[in-house]
N, C-alpha and C positions, 0 to 999 in steps of 0.2 A: 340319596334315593330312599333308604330306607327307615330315615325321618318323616318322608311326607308319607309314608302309607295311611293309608287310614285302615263298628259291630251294632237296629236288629230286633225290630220290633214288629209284632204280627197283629191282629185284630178277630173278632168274631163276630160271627153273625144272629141274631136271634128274631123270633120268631112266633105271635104271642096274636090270640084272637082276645079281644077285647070286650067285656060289656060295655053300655054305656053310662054307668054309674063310675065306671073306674078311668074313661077315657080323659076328663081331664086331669084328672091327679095324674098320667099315663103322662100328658102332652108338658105337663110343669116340670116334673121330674125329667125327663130328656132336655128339657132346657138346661136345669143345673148342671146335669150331667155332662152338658154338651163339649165337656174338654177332664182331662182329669186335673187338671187343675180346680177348676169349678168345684168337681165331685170331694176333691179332698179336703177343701175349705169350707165344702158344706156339712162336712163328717165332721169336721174339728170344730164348728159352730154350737152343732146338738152334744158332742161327747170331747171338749175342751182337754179333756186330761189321756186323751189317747192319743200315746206317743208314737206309734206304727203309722199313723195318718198324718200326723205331724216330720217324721221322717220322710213319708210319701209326697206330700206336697216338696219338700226340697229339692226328692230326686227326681220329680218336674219339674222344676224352675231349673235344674243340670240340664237336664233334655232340650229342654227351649233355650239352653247357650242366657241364662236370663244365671252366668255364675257369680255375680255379686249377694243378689237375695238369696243364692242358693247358701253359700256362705256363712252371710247373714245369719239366715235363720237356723243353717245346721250348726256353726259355733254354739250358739245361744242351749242349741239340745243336748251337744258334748257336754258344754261346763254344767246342765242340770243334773243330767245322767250321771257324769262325774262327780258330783257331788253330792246326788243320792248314793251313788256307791262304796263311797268313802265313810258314809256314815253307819256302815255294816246295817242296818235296816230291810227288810225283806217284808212287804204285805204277805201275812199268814194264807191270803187267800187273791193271790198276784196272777195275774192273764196276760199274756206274752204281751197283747197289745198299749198293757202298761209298764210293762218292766223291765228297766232298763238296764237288768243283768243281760236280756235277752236283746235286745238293742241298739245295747252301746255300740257294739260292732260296728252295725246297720249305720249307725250317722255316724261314726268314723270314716266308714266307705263314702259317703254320701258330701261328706267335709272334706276327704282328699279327692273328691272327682272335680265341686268346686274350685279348692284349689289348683288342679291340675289343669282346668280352663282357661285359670287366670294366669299360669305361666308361672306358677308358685313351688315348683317342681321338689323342691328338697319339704315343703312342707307336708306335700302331700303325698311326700313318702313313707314320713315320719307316720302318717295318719293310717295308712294302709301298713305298716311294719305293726305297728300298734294290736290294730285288726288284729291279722293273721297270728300273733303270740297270743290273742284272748278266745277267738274263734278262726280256724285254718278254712277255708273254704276257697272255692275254684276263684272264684270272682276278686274274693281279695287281691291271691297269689297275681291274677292277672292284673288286675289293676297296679298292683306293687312293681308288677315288670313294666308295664308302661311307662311311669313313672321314672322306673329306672334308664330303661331305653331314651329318656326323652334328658336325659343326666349324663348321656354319652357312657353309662356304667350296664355294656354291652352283655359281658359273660356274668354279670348279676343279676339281669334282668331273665339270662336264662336260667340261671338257680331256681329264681321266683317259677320261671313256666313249668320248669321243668318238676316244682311240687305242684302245681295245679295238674297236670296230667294225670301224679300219683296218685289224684283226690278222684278225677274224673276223667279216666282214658280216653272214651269213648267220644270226649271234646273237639270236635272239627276246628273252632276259632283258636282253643288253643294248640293245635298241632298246626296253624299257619300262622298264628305268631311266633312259633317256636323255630320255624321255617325264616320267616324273614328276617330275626334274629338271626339264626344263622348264614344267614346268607350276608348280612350286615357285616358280622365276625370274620366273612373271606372262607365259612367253611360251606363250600357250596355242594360236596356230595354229600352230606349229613341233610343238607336245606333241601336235595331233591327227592330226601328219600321221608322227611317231614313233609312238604308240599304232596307227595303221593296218600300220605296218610290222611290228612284233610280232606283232598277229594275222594278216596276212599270212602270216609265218614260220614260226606255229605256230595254227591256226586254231582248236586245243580250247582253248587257256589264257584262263584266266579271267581273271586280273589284269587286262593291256590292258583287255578288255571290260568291265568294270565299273570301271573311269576313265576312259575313254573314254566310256562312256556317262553319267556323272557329270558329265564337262565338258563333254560337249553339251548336257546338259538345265539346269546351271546356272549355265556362265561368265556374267558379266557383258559379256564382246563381244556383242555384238548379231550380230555378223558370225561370232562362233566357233558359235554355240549352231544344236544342227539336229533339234527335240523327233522327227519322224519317226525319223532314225536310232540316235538315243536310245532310242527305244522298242526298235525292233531288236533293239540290242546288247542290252539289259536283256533282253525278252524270250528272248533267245537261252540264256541263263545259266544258268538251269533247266534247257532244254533239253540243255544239256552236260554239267551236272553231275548232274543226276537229283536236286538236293535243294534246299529253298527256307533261307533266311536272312537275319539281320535287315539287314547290307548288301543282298543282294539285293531285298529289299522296299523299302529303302529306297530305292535308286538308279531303280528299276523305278516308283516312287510321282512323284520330282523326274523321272522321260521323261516319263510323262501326263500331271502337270502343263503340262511344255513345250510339250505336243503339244495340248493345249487338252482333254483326256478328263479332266477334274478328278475325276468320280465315282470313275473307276479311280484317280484318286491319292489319292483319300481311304482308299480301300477297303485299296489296297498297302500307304500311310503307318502306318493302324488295323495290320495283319497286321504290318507290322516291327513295331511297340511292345509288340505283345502278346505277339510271341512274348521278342521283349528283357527283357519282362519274365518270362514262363516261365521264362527262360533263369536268371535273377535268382533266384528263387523257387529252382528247382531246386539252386542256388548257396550258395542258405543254409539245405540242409537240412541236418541233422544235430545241429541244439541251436546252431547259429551266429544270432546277432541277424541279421534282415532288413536289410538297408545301407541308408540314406538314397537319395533320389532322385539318381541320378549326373547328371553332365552328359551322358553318352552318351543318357541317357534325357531328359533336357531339353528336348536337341536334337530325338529322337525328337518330342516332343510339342508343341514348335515348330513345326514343319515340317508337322506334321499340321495346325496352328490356320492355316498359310498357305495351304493347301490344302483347308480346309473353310473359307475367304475367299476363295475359288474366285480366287487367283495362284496362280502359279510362284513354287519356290526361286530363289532365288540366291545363288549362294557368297560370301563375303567373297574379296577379293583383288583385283588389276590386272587390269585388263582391257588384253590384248596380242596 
């Protein structure tokens, strides 16, 4: 379960009255621009030797899941980087955007994210441990804990979170990775007192609230589980997001149960399955064969049969 969890990007708007001497240079320029991909290979075209845009371009080919060239081309920046810096050399008069004291880091992270794509797990631990002894920064430390979480090396992965917090408390993402980790670990009232800190932090995001509301309605502690607050979060979810889904029905189905309204968990359970299965149908249009009944959908219909046996779920795991 808490392998497949899955951070987080935002945009702006601008706003800009034009003459008309400047409208076409205006309308070419938003062409190149039109992706940042574009935009960083047209910077590294005019200014070849700047290696900040040249890292930038990698850690969008990461993004676009394109992690072979990300790879690629971030190796190629380590071993430069690397071996400008090996040769104790310093431009007298060096600008961060060239110097790979200041950067090396930067495609370190950017080579174990790569890595980490590709299922390269120990390499690009190696690449992020590296990091974090040259320059400590939040993002490293988290990415290191990924990393290690994805290496089944659970209580390491929290060492790592647990200095990214020290760097930057105030972090939402990293107090609900620090959360699922533990919750992973079996330590679930440590997990619900980390999940309240995230939404604390950041009171729209979803994630927190629907594992947190998960592990309240079906730890096996007896002492963790709190169906009222359960219900809450789930109920709140919707609310936030403005759309329904087959986790959200699901988790919204195991509050009611908890909370003793079974009707309504029957009801929530039926609405996750159904739509699960829409979702399935919709999936194998086009002349593709309908897929066998998955486990996702098993589960779905399990849960259901426990709850029109008017119980509560409860999760597999340690009660902690």
């Amino acid at each position: 379960h808490g392998r497949r969890r899955s951070a987080l990007l935002g945009g702006a708007l601008l706003a800009a009255v034009l003459v008309s001497g400047l409208a076409a240079a205006t309308f070419l320029r938003n062409r190149t621009y039109a992706s940042a991909e574009s935009m960083w290979r047209d910077v590294m075209r005019k200014a070849p030797h700047n290696l900040r845009q040249q890292v930038a371009l990698a850690a969008d080919l990461n993004r676009q899941g394109r992690y072979g060239e990300a790879e690629s081309m971030a190796r190629g920046l380590v071993a430069g980087m690397k071996k400008a810096l090996q040769s104790g050399k310093r431009p007298r008069h060096s600008i961060a955007a060239t110097d790979p004291h200041v950067l090396y880091p930067e495609a370190l992270q950017v080579l174990g994210l790569a890595l980490l794509g590709r299922g390269e797990i120990r390499q690009a631990t190696d690449c992020f441990r590296e990091g974090v002894q040259l320059t400590p920064t939040r993002r490293l430390y988290h990415n290191l804990g990924v990393a290690l979480m994805q290496d089944g090396r659970t209580e390491e992965a929290l060492k790592a979170i647990d200095s990214a917090i020290l760097l930057e408390a105030g972090n939402s993402a990293s107090w609900f990775f620090r959360a699922c980790l533990l919750s992973e670990a079996g330590r679930s009232r440590e997990a619900v007192l980390a999940y309240g800190k995230a939404i604390e932090l950041d009171p729209r995001s979803l994630g927190p609230r629907v594992d947190l509301a998960w592990l309240l309605a079906t730890c096996p502690d007896d002492g963790v589980r709190d169906g009222e607050r359960a219900v809450e979060l789930a109920e709140s979810i919707v609310g936030i997001s403005g759309v329904h889904s087959v986790r959200g029905f699901d988790v919204l189905a195991a509050a009611y149960a908890e909370a003793g309204k079974l009707k309504e968990a029957v009801e929530a359970a039926g609405k996750a399955l159904a739509l699960f299965r829409e979702e399935m149908t919709r999936s194998s249009a086009g002349g593709l064969a309908k897929p066998e009944k998955s486990d996702r959908e098993a589960e779905l219909d399990a849960r259901l049969a426990v709850y029109q046996n008017g119980q509560a779920y409860r999760a597999a795991g340690r009660a902690a």
